[in-house]
N, C-alpha and C positions, 0 to 999 in steps of 0.2 A: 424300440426293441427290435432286434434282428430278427427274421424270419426262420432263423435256426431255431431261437429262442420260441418264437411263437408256438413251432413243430410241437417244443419240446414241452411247451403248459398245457397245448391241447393234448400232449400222449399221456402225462400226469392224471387229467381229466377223465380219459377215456379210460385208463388204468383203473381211480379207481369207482368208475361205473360199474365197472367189471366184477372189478371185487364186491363188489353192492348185488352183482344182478347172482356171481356163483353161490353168495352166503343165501342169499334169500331171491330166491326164483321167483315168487307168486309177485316181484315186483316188476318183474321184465317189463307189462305196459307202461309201468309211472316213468322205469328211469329209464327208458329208450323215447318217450314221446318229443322229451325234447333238442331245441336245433342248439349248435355253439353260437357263440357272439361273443368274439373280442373287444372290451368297451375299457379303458382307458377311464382309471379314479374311480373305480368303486371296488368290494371285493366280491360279493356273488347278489346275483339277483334273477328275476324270473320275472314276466309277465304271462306265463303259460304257452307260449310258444318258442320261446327262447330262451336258453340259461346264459344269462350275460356274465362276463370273468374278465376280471385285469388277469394280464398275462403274470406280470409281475409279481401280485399277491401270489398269484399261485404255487409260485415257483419259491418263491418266500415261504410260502407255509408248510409246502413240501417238505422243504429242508430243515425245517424247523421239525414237523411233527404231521407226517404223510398223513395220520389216524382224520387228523385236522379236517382237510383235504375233501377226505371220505365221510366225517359228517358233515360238515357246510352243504356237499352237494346231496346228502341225505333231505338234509333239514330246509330246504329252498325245493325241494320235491315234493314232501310233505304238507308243503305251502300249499302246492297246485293242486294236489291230492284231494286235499280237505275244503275245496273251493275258496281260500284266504284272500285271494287276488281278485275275487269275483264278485264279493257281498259288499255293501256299503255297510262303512261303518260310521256307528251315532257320533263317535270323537277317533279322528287317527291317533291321537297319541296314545289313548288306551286298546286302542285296535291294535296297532303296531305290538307292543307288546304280550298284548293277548295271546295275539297267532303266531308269535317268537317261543312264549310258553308251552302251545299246545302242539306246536310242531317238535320242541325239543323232546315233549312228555312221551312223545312216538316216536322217535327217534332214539329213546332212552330206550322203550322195551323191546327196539329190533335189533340196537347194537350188543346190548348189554354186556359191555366191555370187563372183561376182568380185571385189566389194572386200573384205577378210578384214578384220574388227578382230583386237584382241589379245586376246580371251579366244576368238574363234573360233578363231584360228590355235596357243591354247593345246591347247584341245579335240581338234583336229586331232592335232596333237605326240602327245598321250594315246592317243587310238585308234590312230594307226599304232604304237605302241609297244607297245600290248595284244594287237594284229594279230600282229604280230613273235613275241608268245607264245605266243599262245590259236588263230592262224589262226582260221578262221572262228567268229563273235562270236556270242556267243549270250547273255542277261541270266542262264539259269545257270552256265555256263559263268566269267565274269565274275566273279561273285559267289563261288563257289568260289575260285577266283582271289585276290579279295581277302580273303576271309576267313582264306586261307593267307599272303599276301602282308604284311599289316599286322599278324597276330598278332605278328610279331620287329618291329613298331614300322617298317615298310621304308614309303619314298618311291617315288612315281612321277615320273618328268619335274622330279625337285627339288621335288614336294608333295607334304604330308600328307595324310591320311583329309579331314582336316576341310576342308582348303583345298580336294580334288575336290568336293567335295558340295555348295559354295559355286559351282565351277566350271560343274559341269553341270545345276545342279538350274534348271528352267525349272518345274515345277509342284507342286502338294502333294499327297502318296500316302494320307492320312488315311482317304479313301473309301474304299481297296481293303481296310480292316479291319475296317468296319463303325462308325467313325468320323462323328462330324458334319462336313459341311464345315469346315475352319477350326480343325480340333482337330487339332493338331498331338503330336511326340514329347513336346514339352517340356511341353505342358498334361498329357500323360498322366504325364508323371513325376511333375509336380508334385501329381496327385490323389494318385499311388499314395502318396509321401510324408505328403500327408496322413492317405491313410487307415491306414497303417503307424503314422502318430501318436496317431493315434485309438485304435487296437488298443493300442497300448503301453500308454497311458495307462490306459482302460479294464482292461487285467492288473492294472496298479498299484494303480488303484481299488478293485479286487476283493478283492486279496491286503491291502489296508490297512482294509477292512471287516470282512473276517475275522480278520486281528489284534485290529481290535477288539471283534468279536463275542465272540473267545475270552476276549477282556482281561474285557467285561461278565458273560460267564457267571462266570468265576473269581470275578468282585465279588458276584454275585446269590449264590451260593454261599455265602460269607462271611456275605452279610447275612441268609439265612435261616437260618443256625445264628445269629447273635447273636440276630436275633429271632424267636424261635420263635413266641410268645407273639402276635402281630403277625399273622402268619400262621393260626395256628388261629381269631383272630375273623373273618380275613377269609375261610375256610373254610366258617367258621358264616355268614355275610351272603349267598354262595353257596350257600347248601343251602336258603335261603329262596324263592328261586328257582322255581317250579314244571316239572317235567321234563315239560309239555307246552311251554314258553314255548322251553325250550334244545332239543327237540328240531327247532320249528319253525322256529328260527334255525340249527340244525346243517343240517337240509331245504332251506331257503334258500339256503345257503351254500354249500353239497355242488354243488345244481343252476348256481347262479350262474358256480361254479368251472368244472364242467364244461362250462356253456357257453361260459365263455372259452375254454376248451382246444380246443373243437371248432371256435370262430372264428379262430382263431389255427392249430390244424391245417387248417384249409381254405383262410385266406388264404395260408398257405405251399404248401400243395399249389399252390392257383392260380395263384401269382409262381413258382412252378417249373415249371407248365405253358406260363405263360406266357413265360418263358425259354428253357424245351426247344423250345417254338414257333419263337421267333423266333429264334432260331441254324439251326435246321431250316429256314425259311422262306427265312432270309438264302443259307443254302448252295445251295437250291434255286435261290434267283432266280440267283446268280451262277453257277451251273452253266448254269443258260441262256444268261444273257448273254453267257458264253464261248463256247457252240455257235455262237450269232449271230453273233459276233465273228470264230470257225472260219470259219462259211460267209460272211464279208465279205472275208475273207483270199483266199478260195478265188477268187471272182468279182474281187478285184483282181490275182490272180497271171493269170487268162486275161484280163484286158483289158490287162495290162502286158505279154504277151505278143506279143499282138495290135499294138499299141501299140512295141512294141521297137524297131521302125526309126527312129523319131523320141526313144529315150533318148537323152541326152549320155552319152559315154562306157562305162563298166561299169557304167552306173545298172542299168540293165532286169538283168543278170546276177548285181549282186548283191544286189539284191530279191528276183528271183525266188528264187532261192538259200535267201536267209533264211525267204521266206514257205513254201518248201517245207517247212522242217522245222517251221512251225506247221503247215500243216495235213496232214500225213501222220497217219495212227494210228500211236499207241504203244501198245508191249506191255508189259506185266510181263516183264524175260527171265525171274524165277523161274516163272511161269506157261506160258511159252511152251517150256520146255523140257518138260514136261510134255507137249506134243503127241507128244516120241520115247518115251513110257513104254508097254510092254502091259501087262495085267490081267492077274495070272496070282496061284493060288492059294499063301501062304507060311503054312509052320507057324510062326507067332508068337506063340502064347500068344492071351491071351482077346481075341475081335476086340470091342472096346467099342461099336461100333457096332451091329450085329447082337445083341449081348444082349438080355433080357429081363427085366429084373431084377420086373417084376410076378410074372409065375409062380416065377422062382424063391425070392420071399420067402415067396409065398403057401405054394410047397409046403413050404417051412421049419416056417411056418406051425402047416401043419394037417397034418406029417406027424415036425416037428422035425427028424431026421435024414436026412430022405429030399425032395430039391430034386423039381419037377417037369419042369425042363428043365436042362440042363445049358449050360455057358458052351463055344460055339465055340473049338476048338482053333488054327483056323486063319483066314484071312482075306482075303479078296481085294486086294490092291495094286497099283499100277503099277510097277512095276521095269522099271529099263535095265542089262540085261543086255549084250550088244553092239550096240558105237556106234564112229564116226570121229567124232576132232577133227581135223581141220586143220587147221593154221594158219599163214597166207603171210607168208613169211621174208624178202621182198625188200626192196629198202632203205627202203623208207617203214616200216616195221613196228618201232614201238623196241619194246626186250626189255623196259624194264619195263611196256609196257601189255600184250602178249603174257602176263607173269608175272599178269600184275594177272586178267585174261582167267580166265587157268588156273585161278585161286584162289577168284571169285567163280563159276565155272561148279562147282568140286570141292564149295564150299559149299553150294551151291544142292542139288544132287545127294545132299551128305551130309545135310542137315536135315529134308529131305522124304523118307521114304522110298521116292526115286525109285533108291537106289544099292542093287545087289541085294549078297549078301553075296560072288555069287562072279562076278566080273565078264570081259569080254573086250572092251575099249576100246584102240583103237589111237591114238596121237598120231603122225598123221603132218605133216612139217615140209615147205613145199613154197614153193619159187620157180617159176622156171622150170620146176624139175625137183624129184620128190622127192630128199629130200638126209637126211632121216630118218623111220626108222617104231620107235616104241618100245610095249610091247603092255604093257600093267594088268592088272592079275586081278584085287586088291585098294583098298584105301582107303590102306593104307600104303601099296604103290608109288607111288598117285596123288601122295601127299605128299613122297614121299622123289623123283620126276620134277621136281617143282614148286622143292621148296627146290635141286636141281641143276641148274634150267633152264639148257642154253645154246643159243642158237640158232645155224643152219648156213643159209647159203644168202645174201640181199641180193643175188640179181641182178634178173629182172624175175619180172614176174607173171603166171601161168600156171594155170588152176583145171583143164585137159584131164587131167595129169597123175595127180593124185589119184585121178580116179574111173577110170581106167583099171587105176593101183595097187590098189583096193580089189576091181574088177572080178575083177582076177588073184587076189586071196585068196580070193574066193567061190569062183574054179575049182578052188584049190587045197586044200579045204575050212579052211582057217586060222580064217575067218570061215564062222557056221554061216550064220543069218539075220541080216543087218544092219538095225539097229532107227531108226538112222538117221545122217547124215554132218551134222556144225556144220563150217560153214567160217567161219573169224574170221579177216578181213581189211579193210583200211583202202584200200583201191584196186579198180582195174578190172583185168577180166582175160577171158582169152576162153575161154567157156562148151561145154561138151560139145554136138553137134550133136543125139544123142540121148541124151533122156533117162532118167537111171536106176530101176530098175524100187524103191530103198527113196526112203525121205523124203529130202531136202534142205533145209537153209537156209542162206543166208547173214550175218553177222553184220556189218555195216560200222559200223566207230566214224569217229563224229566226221565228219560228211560231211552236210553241209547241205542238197545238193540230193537228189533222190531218184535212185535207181540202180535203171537198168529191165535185170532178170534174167528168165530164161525162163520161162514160164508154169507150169514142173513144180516149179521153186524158193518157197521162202517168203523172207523177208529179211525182220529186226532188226535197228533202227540202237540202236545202245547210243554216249552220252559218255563223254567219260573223267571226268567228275565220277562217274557210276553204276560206276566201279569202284574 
């Protein structure tokens, strides 16, 4: 393509950023962050630093339908927005389309185009129907979703897997895996194909050389018993030979060898350094570029803010919404339960840690039967001895994410030795009101409560009650020292005026915007994919 041409896809381009940045300001950061790239065979793509564009398509779609144009580079913005390039996903093919979904779904509520075509008003159809499921949209969320949804071969909206991805796909995700522009699934199948072919054949090759190798020795074998006679001349023509001439060719030979080996170990060493590099390199940069992307997020939720009285409709509310749960910190919850744990001394056998296995080999050593130190009987750990779970029963709360809750929390507790052998953990059930307290000692109660769970209560939602309950067990000495209270709820509710003198956190699933709790609280948002 001529360089006139080129000018003229990049002014299309920059045209309509423009028109993206006049209609809707509070985007200024997201659609000026990124650089151009003219990249030849694909139509729009991004790695977060770069918006890569066939000239061509551009110019094509322009003419076709400018609107076009202006969402593609919407909906590849969106992408970087939302961290989509950045997260690893469990399967790409469901990924891929996931974040093709949830980027359109934002892209739906800032264009909101008055004249709808028929594949807009499809897309539409699709997201309020995933809406209806999944409430608030999120590309893991989604993708869980489908990954569940199409394994039994199941339709959305009367379409298959293949017919959505045709639906909503406006850009190519090649980049986000370290891909060349323009290399797509199907080039990558088609290598791996080949190199599967490659390998095969090469087995074949191998195993039909050594047939025949074994087929030639059997013959050599043969032929040196028939000619014996044959061989002893050429024994004697050998021994003519001078054992300076065959030593210097043995010297020759020996070193020549070894120095292949040593070039050939070094050029492997190299191409695996260089490999470990640049997968290291690649993770680094993209770890950045996600921070970046973080703090672009951040700077667009306060100017969408700012900005809110002049949204159309639920725009500003459900952006904001969304970009809250990218830019909040997320926890490990296995890690974070680990903040109710104390240090306390357990007789467990040999602490592996604290050994020394130097002296005690040495005194092995040089004494045979007699060690110079001995292996630690005991060892320091964190153990959660007593604790409150809550957990609010009112009618948002369904019993299987409650069950689901119970089971990822017992596990966590059981695999780390964060669970002491003799425990005092209350599960208490709380709407309004408490409505059940049932008390663990053990690991089998905990399991034998879980597989009987049934819940009590669904009326409203009330967090006063509990710490009032638990207050009353500390007077009553039920509860010695409480190590700390998990409350696991999916709603709002109103907070004790003062604060309790043990730990607190809140656990809310599934809640996109962020929920401001008292200063003495912690709070983790957990999905329901993470259970």
């Amino acid at each position: 393509m001529g360089k006139g041409q080129g000018r003229l896809a990049l002014r299309v381009l920059e045209a309509s950023r423009n028109q993206l940045f006049f209609a809707h300001r509070f985007l200024e950061q997201a659609l000026f962050r990124l650089k151009w790239k003219a990249v030849r065979g694909i139509t729009f793509g991004s790695d977060g630093e770069y918006f890569y564009y066939d000239e061509r398509y551009v110019l094509r779609q322009y003419m076709q339908d400018p609107g076009q144009v202006v969402r593609g580079y919407l909906h590849t913005v969106m992408h970087c927005l939302y961290q989509h390039p950045f997260l690893a996903p469990s399967r790409r093919v469901y990924w891929d389309l996931a974040a093709d979904i949830a980027a359109e779904s934002l892209s739906e509520e800032i264009l909101q185009d008055e004249q709808e075509q028929e594949a807009q008003q499809q897309r539409r159809e699709v997201i309020k129907t995933l809406e209806a499921e999944l409430g608030a949209m999120s590309a893991k969320k989604i993708s869980h979703y489908l990954e569940n949804h199409f394994l039994g071969k199941g339709r959305i909206c009367g379409m298959g897997f293949s017919e959505l991805c045709s639906l909503f796909r406006q850009d190519e995700h090649a980049m986000w895996y370290s891909e060349e522009p323009g290399t797509g699934r199907k080039e990558e199948t088609e290598r791996e194909e080949r190199r599967t072919g490659r390998e095969k054949q090469g087995t074949e090759r191998e195993e039909i050389e050594e047939e025949q190798g074994a087929e030639d020795q059997e013959g050599a074998g043969e032929d040196r018993e028939e000619t014996g006679g044959d061989e002893k001349g050429r024994e004697e023509a050998n021994r003519k030979e001078t054992e300076e001439d065959r030593e210097k060719k043995k010297t020759g030979r020996g070193e020549t060898e070894a120095g292949r080996g040593e070039n050939e170990t070094g050029r492997e060493e190299t191409e695996a350094g260089r490999g470990e590099t640049g997968t290291g390199r690649e993770r680094a940069e993209a770890a950045k570029l996600g921070q970046v992307w973080k703090h672009t997020a951040q700077q667009v939720m306060v100017e969408l803010q700012a900005f809110s009285k002049s949204a159309k409709g639920d725009q500003a509310g459900t952006v904001i919404r969304s970009l809250g749960a990218v830019t909040r910190e997320n926890y490990d919850y296995s890690v974070f339960l680990q903040k109710f744990a104390l240090r306390r001394e357990e007789r467990m056998g040999t602490d592996q840690d604290e050994f020394d296995y130097i002296f005690y080999t040495y005194g092995l050593n040089l004494f045979r039967k007699v060690p110079l130190i001995e292996p630690l009987e005991y060892k320091e750990v964190q153990v959660i001895r007593e604790f409150v779970i809550a957990i609010d029963t009112s009618g948002s709360c369904a019993g299987e994410l409650v069950e689901r809750f119970l089971v990822k929390t017992c596990n966590i507790l059981r695999q780390t030795e964060t669970f002491a052998l003799k425990v005092n953990i209350h599960i208490i059930q709380c709407d309004a009101e408490v409505q059940e307290d049932v008390k663990i000692e053990s690991q089998g109660q905990l399991e034998e409560y879980i597989s009987h769970l049934e819940l009590k209560g669904f009326g409203g939602t009330d967090f006063r009650p509990v710490f009032k309950y638990v207050d009353n067990l500390l007077e009553t000495g039920e509860l010695g020292r409480v190590e700390g209270l998990l409350y696991f709820t999916d709603g709002y509710g109103s907070f004790p005026v003062r604060p309790p003198w043990y730990r607190t956190a809140f656990v809310f699933l599934d809640r996109a915007e962020d929920v401001k709790v008292p200063p003495w609280a912690m709070k983790v948002y957990l999905e329901e994919t993470e259970l």
